[in-house]
RODO-2510 file (C-alpha; in nm, 4 decimals, decimal comma):
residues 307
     n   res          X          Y          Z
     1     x    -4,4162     2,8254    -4,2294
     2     x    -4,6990     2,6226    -4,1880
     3     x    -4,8914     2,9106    -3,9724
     4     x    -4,9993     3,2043    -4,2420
     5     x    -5,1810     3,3626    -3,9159
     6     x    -4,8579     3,4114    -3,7583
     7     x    -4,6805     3,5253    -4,0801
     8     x    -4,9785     3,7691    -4,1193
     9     x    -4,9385     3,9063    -3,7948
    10     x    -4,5291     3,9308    -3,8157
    11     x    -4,5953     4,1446    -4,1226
    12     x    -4,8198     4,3830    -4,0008
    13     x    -4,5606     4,4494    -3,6664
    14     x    -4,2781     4,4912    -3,9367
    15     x    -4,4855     4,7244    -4,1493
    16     x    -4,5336     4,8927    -3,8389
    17     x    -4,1729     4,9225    -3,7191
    18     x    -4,0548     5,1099    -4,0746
    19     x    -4,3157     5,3485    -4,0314
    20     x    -4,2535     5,4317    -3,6821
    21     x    -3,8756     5,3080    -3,5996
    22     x    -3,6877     5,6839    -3,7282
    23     x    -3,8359     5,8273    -3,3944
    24     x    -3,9611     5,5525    -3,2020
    25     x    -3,7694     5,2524    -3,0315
    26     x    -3,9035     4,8683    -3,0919
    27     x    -3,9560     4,6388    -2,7895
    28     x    -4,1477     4,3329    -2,8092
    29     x    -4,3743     4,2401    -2,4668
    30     x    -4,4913     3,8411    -2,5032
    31     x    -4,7477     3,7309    -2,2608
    32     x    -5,0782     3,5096    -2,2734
    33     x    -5,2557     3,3728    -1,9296
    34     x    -5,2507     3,7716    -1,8316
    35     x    -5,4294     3,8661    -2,1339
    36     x    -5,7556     3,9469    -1,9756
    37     x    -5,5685     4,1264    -1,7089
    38     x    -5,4155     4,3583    -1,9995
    39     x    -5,7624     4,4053    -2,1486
    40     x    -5,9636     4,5333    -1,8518
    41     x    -5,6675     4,7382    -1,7599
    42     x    -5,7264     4,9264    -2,1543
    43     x    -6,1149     4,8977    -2,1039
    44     x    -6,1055     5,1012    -1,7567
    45     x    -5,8295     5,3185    -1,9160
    46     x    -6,0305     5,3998    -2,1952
    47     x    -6,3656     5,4368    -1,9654
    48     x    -6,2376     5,6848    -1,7167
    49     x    -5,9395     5,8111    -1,9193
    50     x    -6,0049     5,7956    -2,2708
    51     x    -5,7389     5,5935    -2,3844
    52     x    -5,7203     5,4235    -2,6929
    53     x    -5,7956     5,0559    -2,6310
    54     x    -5,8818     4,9517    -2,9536
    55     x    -5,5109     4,9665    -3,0954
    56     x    -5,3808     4,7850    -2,7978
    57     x    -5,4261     4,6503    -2,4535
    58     x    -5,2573     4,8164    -2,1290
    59     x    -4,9869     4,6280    -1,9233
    60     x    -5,0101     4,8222    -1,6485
    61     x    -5,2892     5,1308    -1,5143
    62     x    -5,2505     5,2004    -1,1118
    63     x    -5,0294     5,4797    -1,1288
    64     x    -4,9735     5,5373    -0,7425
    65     x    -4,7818     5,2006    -0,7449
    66     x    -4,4895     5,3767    -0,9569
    67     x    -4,4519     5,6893    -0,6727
    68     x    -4,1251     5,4819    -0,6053
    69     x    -4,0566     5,4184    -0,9490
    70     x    -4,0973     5,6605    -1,1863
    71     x    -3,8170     5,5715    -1,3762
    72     x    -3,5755     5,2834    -1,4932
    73     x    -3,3267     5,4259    -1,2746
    74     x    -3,4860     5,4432    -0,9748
    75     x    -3,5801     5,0749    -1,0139
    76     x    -3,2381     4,9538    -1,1229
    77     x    -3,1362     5,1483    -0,7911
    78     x    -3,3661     4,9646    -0,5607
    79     x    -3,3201     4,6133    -0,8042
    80     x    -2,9235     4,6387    -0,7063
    81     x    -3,0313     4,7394    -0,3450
    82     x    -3,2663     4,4277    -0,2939
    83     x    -3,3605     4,2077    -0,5460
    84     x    -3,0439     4,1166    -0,6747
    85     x    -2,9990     3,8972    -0,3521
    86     x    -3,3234     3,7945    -0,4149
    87     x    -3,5847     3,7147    -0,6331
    88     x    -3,4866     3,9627    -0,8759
    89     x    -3,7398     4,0210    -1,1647
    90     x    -3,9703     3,7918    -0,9580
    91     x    -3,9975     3,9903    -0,6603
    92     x    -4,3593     4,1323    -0,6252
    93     x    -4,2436     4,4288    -0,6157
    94     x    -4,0340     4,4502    -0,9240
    95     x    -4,3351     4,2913    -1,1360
    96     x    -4,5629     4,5610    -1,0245
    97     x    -4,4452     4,8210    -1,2290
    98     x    -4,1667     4,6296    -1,5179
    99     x    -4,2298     4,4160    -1,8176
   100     x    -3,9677     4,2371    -1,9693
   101     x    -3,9544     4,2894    -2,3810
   102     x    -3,7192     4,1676    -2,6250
   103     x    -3,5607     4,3922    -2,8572
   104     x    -3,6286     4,2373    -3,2340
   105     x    -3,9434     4,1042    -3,4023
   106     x    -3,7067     3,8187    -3,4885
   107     x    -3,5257     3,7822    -3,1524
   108     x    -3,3375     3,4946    -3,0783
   109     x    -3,2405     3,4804    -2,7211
   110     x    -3,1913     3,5450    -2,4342
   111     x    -3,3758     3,2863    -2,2748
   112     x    -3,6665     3,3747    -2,5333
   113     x    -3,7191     3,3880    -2,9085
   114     x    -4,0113     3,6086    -3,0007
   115     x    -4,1679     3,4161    -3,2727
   116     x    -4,1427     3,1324    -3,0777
   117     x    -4,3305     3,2756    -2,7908
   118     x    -4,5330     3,4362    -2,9604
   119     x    -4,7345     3,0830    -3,0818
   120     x    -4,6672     2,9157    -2,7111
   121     x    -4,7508     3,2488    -2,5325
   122     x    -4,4961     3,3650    -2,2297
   123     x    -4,6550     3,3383    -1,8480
   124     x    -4,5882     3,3324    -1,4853
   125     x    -4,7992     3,0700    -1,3145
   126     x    -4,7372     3,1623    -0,9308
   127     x    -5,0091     3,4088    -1,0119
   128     x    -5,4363     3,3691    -0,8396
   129     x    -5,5306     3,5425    -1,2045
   130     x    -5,8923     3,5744    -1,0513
   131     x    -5,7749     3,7305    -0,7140
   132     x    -5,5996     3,9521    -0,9581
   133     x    -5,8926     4,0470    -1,1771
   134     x    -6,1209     4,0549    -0,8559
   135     x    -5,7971     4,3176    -0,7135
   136     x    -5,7959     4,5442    -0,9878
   137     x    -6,1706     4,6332    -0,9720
   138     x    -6,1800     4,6501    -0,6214
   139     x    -5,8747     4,8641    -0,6871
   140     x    -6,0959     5,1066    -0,9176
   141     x    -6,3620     5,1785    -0,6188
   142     x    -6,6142     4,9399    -0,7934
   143     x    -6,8786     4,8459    -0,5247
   144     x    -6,7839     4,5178    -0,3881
   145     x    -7,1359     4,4147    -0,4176
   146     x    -7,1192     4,4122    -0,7655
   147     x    -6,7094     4,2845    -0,8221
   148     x    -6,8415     3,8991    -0,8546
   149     x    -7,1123     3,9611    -1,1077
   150     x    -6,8717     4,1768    -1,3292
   151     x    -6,5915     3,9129    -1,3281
   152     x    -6,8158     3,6669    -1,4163
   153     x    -6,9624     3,8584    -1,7112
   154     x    -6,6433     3,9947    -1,7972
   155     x    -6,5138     3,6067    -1,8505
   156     x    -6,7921     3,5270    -2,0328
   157     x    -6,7378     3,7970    -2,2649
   158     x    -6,3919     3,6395    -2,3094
   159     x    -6,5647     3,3108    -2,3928
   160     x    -6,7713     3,4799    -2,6407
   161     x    -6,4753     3,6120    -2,8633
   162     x    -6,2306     3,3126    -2,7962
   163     x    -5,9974     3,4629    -2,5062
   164     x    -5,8112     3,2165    -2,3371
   165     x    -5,9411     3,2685    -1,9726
   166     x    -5,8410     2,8963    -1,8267
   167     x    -5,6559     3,0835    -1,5421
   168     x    -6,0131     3,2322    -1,4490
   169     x    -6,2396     2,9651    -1,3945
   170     x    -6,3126     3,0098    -1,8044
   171     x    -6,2183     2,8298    -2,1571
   172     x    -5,9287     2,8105    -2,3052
   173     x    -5,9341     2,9408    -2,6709
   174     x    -6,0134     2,6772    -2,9106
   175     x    -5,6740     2,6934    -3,1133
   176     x    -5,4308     2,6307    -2,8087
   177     x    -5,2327     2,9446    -2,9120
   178     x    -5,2687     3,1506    -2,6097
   179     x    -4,9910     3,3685    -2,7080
   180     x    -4,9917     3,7686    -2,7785
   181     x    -4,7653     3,9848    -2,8432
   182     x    -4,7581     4,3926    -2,7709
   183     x    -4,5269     4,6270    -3,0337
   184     x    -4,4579     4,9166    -2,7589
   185     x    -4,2971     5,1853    -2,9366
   186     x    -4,0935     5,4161    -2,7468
   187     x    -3,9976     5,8324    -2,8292
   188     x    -3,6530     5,7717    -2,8687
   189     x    -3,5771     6,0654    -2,6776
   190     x    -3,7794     5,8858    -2,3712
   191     x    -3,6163     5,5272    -2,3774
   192     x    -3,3140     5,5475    -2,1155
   193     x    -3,6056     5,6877    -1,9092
   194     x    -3,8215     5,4118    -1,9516
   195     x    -3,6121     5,1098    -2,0150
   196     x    -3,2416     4,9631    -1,9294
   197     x    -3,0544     4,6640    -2,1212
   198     x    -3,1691     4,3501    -1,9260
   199     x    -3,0404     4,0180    -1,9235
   200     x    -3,2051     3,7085    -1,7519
   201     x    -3,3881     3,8022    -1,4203
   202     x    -3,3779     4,1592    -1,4845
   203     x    -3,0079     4,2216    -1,4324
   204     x    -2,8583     4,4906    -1,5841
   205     x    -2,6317     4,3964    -1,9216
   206     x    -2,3732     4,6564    -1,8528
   207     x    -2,2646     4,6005    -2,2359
   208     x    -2,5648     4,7631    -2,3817
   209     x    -2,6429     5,0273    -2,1230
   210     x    -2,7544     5,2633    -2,2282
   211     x    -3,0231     5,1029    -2,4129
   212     x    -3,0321     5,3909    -2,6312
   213     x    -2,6661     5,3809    -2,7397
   214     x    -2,7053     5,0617    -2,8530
   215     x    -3,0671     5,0672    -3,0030
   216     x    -2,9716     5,3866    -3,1831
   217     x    -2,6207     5,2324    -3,3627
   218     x    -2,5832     5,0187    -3,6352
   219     x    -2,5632     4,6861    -3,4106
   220     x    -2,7432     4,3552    -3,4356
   221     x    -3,0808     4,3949    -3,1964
   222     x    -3,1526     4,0069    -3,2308
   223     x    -3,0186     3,9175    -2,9103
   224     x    -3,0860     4,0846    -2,5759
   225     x    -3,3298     4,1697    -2,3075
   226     x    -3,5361     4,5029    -2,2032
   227     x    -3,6879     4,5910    -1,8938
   228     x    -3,9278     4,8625    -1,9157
   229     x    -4,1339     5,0773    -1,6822
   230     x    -4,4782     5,0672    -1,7953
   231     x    -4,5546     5,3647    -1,6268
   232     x    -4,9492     5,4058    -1,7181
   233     x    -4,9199     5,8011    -1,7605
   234     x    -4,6941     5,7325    -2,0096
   235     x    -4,8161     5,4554    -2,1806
   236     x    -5,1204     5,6180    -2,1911
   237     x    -5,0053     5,9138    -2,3640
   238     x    -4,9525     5,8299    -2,7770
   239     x    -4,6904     6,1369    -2,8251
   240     x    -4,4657     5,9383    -2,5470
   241     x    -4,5547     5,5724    -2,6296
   242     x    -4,7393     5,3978    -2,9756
   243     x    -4,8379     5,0121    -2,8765
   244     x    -4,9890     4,7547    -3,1423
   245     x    -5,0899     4,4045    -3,0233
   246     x    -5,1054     4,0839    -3,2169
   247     x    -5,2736     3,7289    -3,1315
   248     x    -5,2209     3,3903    -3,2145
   249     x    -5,5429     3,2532    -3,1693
   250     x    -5,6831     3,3722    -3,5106
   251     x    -6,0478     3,3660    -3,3601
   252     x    -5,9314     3,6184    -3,1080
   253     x    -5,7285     3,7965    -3,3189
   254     x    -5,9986     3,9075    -3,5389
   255     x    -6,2788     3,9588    -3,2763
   256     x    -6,0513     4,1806    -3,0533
   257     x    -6,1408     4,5703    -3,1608
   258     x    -6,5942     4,4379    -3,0897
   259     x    -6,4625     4,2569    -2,7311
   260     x    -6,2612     4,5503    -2,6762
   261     x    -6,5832     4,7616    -2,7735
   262     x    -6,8051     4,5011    -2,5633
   263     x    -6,5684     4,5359    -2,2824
   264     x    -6,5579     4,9004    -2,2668
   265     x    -6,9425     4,9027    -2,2822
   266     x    -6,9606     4,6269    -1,9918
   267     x    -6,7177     4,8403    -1,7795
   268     x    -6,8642     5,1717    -1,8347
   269     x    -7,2308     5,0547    -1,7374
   270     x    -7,0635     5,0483    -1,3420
   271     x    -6,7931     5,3114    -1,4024
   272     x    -6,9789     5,5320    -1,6024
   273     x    -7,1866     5,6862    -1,2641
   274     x    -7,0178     6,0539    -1,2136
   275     x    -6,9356     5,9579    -0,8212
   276     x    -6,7892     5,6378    -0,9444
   277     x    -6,5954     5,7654    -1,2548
   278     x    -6,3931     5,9987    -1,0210
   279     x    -6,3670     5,7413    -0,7854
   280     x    -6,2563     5,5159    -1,0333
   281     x    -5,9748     5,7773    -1,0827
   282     x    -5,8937     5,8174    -0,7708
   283     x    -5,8552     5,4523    -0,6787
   284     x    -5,6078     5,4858    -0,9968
   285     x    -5,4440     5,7451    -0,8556
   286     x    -5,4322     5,5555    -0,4817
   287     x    -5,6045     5,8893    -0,3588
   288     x    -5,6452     6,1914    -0,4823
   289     x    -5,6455     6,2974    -0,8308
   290     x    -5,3494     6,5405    -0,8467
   291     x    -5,3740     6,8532    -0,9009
   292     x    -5,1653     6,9028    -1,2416
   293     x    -5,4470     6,6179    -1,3344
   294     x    -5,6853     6,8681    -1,5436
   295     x    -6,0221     6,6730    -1,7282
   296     x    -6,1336     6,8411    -2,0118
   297     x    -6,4577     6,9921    -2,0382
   298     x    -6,6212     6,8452    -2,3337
   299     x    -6,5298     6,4863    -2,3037
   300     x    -6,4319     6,2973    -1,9901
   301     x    -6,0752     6,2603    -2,1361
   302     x    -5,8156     6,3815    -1,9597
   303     x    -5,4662     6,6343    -2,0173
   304     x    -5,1862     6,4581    -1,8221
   305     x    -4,8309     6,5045    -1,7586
   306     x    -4,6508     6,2641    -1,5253
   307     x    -4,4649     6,3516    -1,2735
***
């Protein structure tokens, strides 16, 4: 109560969810020392593929490291293979391509209450967040000659409009409220694909699988897990998948569409070059851009269907 910020933001995400929820499922992604991760992932994504980073950031963008995983099934198939017996939702593996997500904009529990994490902000901290950052550019063919400036600017840019970059060798954000919070809506007709019921560590709750059975009845969502596939072809695509993200640090908050702009801009002075555009997509892609991959003509924006 003593937050109107938060309440602010909790309204807009339920204005959001009764215009979307008759043909789009809720799930509720908390995360905060990532962040930066997130939003080169949507400055890139928007850069080489036109996506639309200024409604949200992107949780995941190197496609070729889903060629195992396409799908919540095949990961709950190698999950009861492997990392049941052992790190589960930890394993390296597992995090590459999955996201856990709550259920309700007013979740309780499991393990996590979305308002509540929202403010506090929801991390792993086994994680080199530079080596990370430094990773994914490297990742996108940028010339390593030019990886250490770019991180560096790209953290100071997060400085400028209050991103909490601690993790990086940066500043925290001046609030303390490193927390954000991503609305992913998902087609209805594309959630069992995408997602299974979760409990704690990623294993499957056998009482609300499928997810869709139970997201679709007239049941209590307030309490339970997701694990989703954040497939980037799909996430990328807004007839499959609508996201929204919210911030707690209010500076950040409000300053997020110009960094997103600034970002974009930043990004696109390296990745704008032809050569290194399509090898930007191709480092994506781990190879070569496939051939059902078609760019259009007029805008470097692409027509995708995953496969």
């Amino acid at each position: 109560d003593q937050n109107p910020h938060a309440r602010a933001c909790f309204r807009l995400l339920e204005d959001n969810e009764a215009k979307y929820c008759g043909e789009w499922a809720a799930f509720y992604h908390a995360y905060s020392l990532a962040a930066l991760i997130y939003e080169v992932q949507a400055a890139i994504a928007c850069s080489v593929f036109g996506f639309s980073s200024q409604s949200s950031t992107l949780p995941r963008i190197l496609v070729h490291e889903f060629a195992r995983f396409p799908d919540s099934a095949s990961l709950l198939d190698r999950f009861h293979r492997e990392y049941a017996h052992g790190k589960k939702d930890h394993d390296r593996e597992y995090r590459r391509v999955a996201i856990s997500a709550m259920c309700s904009l007013v979740a309780l529990g499991p393990e996590a209450s979305t308002p509540v994490v929202f403010l506090a902000g929801y991390s792993e901290r086994d994680v080199s967040f530079k080596g990370v950052l430094e990773n994914l550019l490297e990742s996108c063919y940028v010339p390593r000659r030019k990886i250490g400036k770019l991180a560096a600017d790209v953290i100071a840019l997060s400085e400028k409009h209050g991103l909490d970059v601690s993790q990086f060798g940066g500043r925290p954000c001046e609030s303390g409220k490193a927390g954000h919070l991503l609305q992913i809506f998902i087609r209805r007709d594309l959630v069992d694909m995408l997602a299974y019921a979760s409990r704690p560590f990623g294993v499957l709750d056998k009482s609300r699988h499928p997810i869709s059975g139970w997201l679709n009845a007239d049941t209590n969502t307030n309490f339970g897990q997701a694990r989703i596939v954040a497939h980037p072809l799909w996430f990328m695509q807004p007839d499959c998948v609508q996201m929204r993200v919210v911030s707690a640090d209010p500076h950040f908050h409000h300053s997020r569409q110009q960094f997103q702009g600034e970002l974009t801009t930043l990004l696109g002075d390296v990745l704008g070059d032809p050569v290194l555009h399509e090898s930007a997509a191709r480092g994506i892609f781990g190879g070569e851009v496939p051939s059902w991959f078609e760019w259009q003509s007029s805008e470097r924006t692409p027509r995708q269907t995953p496969r």
